[in-house]
C-alpha positions as CSV (number, residue, x, y, z in Angstrom):
1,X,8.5,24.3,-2.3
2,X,6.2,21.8,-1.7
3,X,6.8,17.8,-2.3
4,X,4.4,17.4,-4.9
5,X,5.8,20.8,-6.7
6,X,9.2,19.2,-6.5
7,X,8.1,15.7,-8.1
8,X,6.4,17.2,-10.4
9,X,9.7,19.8,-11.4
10,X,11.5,16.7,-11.7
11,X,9.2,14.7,-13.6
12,X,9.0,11.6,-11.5
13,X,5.2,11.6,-11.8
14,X,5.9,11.0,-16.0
15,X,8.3,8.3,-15.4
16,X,6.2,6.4,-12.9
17,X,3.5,5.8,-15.2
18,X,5.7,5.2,-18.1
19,X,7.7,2.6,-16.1
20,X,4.2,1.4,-14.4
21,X,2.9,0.9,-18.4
22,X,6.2,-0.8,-19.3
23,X,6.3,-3.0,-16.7
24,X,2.3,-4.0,-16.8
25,X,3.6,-5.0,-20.5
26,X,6.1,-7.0,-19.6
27,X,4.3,-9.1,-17.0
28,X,1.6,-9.4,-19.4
29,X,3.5,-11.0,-22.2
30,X,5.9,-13.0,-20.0
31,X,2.5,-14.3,-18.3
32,X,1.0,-15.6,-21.7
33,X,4.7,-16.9,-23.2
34,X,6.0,-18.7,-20.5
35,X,3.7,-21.5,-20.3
36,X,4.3,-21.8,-24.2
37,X,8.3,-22.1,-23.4
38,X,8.2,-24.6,-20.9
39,X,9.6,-22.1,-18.2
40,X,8.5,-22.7,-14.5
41,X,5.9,-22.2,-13.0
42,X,7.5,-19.1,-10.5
43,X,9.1,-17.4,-13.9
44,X,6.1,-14.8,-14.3
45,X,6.2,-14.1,-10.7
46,X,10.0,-13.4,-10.6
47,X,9.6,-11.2,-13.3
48,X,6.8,-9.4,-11.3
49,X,9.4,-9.2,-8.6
50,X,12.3,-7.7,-10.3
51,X,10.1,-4.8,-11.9
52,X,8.9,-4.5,-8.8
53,X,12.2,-4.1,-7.2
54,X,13.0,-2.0,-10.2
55,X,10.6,0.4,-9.4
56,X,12.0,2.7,-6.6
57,X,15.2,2.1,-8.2
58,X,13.6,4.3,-11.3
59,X,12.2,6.4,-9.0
60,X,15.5,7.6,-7.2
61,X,17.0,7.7,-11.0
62,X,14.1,10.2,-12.0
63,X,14.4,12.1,-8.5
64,X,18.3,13.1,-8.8
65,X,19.1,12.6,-12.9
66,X,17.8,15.5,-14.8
67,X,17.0,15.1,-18.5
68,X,17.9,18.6,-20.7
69,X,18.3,18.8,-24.2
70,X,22.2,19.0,-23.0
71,X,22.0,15.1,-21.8
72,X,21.5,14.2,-18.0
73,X,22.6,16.3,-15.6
74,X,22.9,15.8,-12.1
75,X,20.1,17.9,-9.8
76,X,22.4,19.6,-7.6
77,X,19.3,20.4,-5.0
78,X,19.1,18.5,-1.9
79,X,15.5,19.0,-1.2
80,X,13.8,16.0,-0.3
81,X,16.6,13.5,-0.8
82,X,16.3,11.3,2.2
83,X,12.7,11.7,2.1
84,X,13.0,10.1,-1.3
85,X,15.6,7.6,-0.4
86,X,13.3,6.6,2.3
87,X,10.0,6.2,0.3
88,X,12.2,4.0,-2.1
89,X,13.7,2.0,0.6
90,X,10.0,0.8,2.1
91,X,9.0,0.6,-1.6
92,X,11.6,-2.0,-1.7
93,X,11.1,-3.7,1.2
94,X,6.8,-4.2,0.8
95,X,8.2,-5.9,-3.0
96,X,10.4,-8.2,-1.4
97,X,7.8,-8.8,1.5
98,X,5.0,-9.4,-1.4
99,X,7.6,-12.0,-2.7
100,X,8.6,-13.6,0.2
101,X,4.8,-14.1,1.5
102,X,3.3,-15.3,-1.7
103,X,6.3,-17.8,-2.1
104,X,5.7,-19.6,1.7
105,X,2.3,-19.4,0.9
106,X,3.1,-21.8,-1.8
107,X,5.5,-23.9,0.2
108,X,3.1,-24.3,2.7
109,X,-0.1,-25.6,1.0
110,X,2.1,-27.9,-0.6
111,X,2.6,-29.5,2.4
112,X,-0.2,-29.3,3.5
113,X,-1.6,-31.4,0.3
114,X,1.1,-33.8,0.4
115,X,0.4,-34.4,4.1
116,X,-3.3,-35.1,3.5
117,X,-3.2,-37.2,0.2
118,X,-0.1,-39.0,1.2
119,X,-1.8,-42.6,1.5
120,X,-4.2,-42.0,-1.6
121,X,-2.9,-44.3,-4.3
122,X,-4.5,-41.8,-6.4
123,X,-2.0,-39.2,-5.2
124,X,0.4,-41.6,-5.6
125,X,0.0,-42.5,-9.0
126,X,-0.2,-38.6,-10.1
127,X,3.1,-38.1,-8.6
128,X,5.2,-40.9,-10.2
129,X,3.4,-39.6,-13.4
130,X,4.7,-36.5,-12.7
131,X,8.3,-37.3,-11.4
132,X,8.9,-39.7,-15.0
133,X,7.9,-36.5,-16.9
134,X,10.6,-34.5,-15.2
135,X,12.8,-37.7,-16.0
136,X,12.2,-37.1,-19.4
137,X,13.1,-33.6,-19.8
């Protein structure tokens, strides 16, 4: 049996796209509430991350849980299973690389700004604005 037969047996393919259309959801309403709750600026992204994370998790679920009219039951076939461990290992990994790139990124223009508006009094100005906001909060 081929791979594809075998995801499809198992219904992985169905719970991809329903976890895909859950999770665009969620990103999509945490997205347009957080500003509106005063959450930081990284909360949308975090979110993105942990249903990213969450996704070969699901995957693995869906690959070795079986849902019968029973309840789950445990797929006793061992076809496949480290390929599918490993797909859902790198799937992991590329989210938390994702994550980890698009943070530095961040880190490092903000540097670089504060490294060439340093001596603006502009720049200045902005900032203690900024910092006696915090203050108040």
């Amino acid at each position: 049996m081929s791979l594809i037969a075998e995801l499809q047996r198992r219904k992985v393919f169905k719970v991809a796209v329903a976890y895909g259309v859950v999770a665009w959801l969620v990103i999509q309403v945490a997205s347009t509430i957080a500003p509106q709750l005063n959450l930081p600026e990284w909360a949308p992204r975090f979110i993105t991350l942990l249903l990213l994370l969450g996704f070969p998790i699901a995957m693995v679920l869906a690959w070795i849980f079986d849902n019968t009219p029973e309840g789950l039951k445990v797929e006793s076939s061992n076809v496949g299973n480290k390929r599918m461990f490993l797909i859902a290992g790198v799937l992991a990994v590329l989210a938390i690389g994702w994550y980890w790139q698009s943070w530095s990124s961040l880190i490092y223009h903000d540097k670089l700004i504060r490294q060439q508006l340093g001596d603006d009094p502009r720049y200045q100005a902005l900032m203690r604005q900024i910092e006696s906001r915090f203050e108040k909060l």
